[in-house]
N, C-alpha and C positions, 0 to 999 in steps of 0.2 A: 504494500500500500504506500503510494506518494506522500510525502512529509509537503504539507501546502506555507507557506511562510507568512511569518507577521512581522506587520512594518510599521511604522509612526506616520502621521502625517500630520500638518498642522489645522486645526480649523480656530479661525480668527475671534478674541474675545470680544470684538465689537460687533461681529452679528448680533443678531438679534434670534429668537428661538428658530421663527421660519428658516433664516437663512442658513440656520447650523442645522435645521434637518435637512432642507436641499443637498447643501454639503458633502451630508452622510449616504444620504440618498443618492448622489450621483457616483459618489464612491464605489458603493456596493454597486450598484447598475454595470462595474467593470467587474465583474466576478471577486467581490470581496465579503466579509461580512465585518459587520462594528462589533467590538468587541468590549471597550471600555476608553474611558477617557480620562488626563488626569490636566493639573493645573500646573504648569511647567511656566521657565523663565529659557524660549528662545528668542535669539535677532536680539538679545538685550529687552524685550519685552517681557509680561505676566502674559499666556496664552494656552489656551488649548492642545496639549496632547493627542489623539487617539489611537489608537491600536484597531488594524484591520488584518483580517486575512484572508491570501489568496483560496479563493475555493478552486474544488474541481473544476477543469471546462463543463461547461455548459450548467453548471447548476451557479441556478438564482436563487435569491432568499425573495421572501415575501416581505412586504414595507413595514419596517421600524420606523416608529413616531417619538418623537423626545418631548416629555411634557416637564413641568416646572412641578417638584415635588408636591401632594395635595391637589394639583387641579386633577380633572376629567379623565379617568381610563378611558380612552379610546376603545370603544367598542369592537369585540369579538379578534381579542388580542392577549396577549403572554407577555407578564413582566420579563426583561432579559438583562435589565440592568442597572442601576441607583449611582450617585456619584454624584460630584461638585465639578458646575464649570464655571468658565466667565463666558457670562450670557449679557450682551449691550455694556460691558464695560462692569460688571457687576458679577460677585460669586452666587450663583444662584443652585440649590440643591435640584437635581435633576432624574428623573423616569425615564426609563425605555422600554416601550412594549414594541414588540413582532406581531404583526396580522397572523392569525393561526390559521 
């Protein structure tokens, strides 16, 4: 069985929620999946972390939503992951459910 790799990338702390799901969204759209994210100091910045990994070819994941901890489970979805990021300039505790 293939060993698939995880790599870092950065997603910017002045998004805003939308934009760091796009983000994540187009990431994985290249055969990856999100796997966690931390609050790192690169470029001499406070910034977003994330860890992704390469999947199989041709397998896709189903759409991960990132909510602001306490609001709205997105409907007919799987928690996959809790954490702090900087969301608009700001640490905000953060959700991730997968569409099941």
């Amino acid at each position: 069985m293939a060993e698939y790799v995880e790599y870092k990338r950065e997603i910017k702390g002045e998004y805003d929620l939308e934009q760091i799901n796009l983000e994540i969204s187009t990431e994985e759209a290249r055969g990856t999946e999100f796997l966690r994210s931390i609050i790192s100091s690169y470029k001499e910045r406070i910034t977003n972390i994330a860890d992704f990994k390469r999947l199989p070819p041709g397998e896709l994941l189903k759409e991960i939503t990132l909510v602001k901890q306490g609001g709205a489970k997105p409907p007919n979805t799987a928690h996959v992951w809790s954490g702090v990021m900087i969301v608009s300039n700001k640490a905000e505790a953060i959700e991730a459910y997968r569409a099941t």
